[in-house]
N, C-alpha and C positions, 0 to 999 in steps of 0.2 A: 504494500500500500504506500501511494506517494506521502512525503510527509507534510506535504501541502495538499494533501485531500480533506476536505471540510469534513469535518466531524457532525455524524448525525445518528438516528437509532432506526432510519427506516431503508438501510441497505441490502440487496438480496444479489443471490449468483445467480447468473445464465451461463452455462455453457451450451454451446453449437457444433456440431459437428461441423469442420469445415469445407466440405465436399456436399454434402447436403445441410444444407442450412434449414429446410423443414424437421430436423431431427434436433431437438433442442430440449431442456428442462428448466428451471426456476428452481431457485433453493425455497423451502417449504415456508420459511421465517424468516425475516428481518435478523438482520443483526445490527449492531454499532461500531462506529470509529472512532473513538476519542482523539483529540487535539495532544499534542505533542506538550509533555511536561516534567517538570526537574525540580525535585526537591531535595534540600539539603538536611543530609540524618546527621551529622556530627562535623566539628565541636557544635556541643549544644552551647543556645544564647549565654552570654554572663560571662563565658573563660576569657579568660588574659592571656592574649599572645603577646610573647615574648621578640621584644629588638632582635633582630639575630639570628631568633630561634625559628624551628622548624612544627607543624602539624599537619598530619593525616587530614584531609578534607574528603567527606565522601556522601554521596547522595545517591538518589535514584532519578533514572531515566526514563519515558516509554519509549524515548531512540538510542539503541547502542549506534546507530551504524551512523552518524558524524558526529565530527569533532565536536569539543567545546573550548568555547575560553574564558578562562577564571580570572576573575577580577577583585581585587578588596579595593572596597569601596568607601568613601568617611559621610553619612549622609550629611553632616555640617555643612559641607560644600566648599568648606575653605582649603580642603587638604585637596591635593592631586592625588588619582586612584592610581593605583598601581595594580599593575598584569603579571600576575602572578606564567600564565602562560599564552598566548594569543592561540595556538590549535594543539590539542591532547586529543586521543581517543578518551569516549566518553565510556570509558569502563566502569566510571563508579568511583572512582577515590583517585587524590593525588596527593603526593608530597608537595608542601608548599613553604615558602622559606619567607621568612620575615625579612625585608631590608634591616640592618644594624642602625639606619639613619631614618628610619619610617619615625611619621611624627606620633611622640606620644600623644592619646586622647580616646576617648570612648565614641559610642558612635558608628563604629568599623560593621559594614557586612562585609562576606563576597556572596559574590554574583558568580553564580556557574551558567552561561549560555552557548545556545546554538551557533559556533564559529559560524558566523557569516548573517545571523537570521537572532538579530538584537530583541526579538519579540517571541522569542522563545527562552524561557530563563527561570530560574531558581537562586533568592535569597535569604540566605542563614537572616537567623535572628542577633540580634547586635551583641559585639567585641568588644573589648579593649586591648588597645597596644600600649604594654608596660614596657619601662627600662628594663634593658638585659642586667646592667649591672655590671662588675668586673669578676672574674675570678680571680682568686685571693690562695696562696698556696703558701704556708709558712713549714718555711725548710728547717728554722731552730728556735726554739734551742729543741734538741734531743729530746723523745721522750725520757722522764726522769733525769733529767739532767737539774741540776742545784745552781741559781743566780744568788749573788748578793744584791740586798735593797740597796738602790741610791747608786746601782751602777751601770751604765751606759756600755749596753754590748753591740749596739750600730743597729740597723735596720735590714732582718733577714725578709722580709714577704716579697714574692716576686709576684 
């Protein structure tokens, strides 16, 4: 079925033989086509994406067979969206990575849509982008190792 076939409930099959086309039948009953649609199962609303960091983003289709392109979006309006990727196959889930310079703020959807067909699409319920932070790694002193108070042994954390 086209994926630009109008969705309805009153569709029926004919086949014809093609040598005699007086030899024909009708499917008994109607059936339907639904409209082509994308929703987003995880992260659920509320989580904090991280600067940096990376999340599974995964939804459902009723078209595997084109791409999509995934979007985080700030609906403020103030912040520039970023494309997370403009064409993926539309398997269901994708790694997706946080810019380290994405602006902190609440707000954040993505938008997973029909590469090419802006009117076909699926948006998570709203994000937040937190700071990553630094990692912080202290090399000393030793476990169990003994400092005297009042004494300056330099600056170990890298």
């Amino acid at each position: 079925i086209p994926d630009d076939q109008t969705a309805g409930t009153d569709y029926t099959v004919k086949v014809t033989d093609t040598t005699h086309s007086s030899y024909n039948d009708v499917s008994n009953a109607n059936f339907s086509i639904t409209a082509l649609s994308i929703s987003i199962v995880s992260p659920v609303g509320g989580t904090e994406l991280l600067q940096g960091g990376s999340f599974t983003l995964d939804w459902v289709s009723s078209s595997t067979t084109n791409p999509v392109k995934i979007t985080l979006k700030n609906t403020s309006g103030s912040i520039t969206d970023y494309v997370f990727t403009d064409s993926t196959p539309d398997v269901g889930n994708h790694e997706c990575i946080i810019p380290a310079a994405q602006a902190i703020a609440g707000n954040y959807t993505v938008r997973v849509e029909k590469a090419g067909d802006a009117s076909i699409y699926g948006d998570s319920n709203s994000y937040s982008v937190v700071g990553g932070g630094a990692n912080i790694d202290i090399t000393r002193p030793q476990l169990g190792a003994e400092r005297l108070v009042g004494t300056n042994y330099g600056n170990f954390c890298e």
